[in-house]
C-alpha positions in Angstrom: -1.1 -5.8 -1.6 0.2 -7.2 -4.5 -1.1 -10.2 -6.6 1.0 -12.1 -9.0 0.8 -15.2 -11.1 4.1 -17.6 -10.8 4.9 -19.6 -14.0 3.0 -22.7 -12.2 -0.4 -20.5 -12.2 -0.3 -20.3 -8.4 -1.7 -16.9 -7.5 0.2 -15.5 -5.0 -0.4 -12.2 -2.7 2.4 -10.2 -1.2 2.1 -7.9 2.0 5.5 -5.9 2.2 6.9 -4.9 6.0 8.8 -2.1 7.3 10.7 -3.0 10.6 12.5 -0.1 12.3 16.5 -0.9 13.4 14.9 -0.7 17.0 13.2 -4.3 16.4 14.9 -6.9 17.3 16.2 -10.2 14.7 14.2 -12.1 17.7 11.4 -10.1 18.1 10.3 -9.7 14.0 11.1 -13.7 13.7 8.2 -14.2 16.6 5.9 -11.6 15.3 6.5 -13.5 11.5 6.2 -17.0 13.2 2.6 -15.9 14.3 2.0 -14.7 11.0 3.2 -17.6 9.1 1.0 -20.3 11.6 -2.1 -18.4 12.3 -2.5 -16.3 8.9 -0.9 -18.6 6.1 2.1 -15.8 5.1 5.3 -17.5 4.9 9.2 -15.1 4.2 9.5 -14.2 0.5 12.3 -11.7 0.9 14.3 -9.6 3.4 16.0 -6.6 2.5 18.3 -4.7 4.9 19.4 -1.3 4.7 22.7 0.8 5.8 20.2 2.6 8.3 19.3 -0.6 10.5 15.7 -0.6 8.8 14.3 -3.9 6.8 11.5 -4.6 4.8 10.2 -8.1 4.6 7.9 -9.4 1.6 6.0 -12.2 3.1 3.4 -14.3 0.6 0.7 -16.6 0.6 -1.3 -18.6 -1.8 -4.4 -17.2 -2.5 -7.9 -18.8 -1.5 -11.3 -18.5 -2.3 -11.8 -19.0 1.7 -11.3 -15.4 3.6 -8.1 -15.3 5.6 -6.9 -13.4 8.3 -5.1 -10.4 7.3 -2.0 -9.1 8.5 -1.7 -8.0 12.2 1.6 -6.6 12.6 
């Protein structure tokens, strides 16, 4: 995980994905949608490779209050 400071002072903590080419777009935008209302994460970035392969940088704010972590 990695924590970073945005020029507002919002901390921010980042939980990169890898999703295999056999995922499908449907199937990874559920599985995010879940994240995004049960967990806080919301889609920072997606980059796609030539091999079928992404990786997904989702964020969130952080909190003093624990939060669920990541349950892909």
């Amino acid at each position: 995980m990695i924590e970073t400071v945005d020029g507002e002072g919002t901390d921010w903590e980042y939980q990169p994905l890898r999703l295999p080419r056999e995922v499908s777009r449907r199937t990874a935008a559920t599985q995010l949608a879940v994240q995004a209302e049960f967990a806080g994460w919301e889609l920072s970035r997606v980059r796609m490779y030539r091999d079928g392969t992404r990786t997904v940088w989702l964020r969130r704010q952080r909190s003093p209050i624990a939060l669920p972590k990541l349950s892909l």
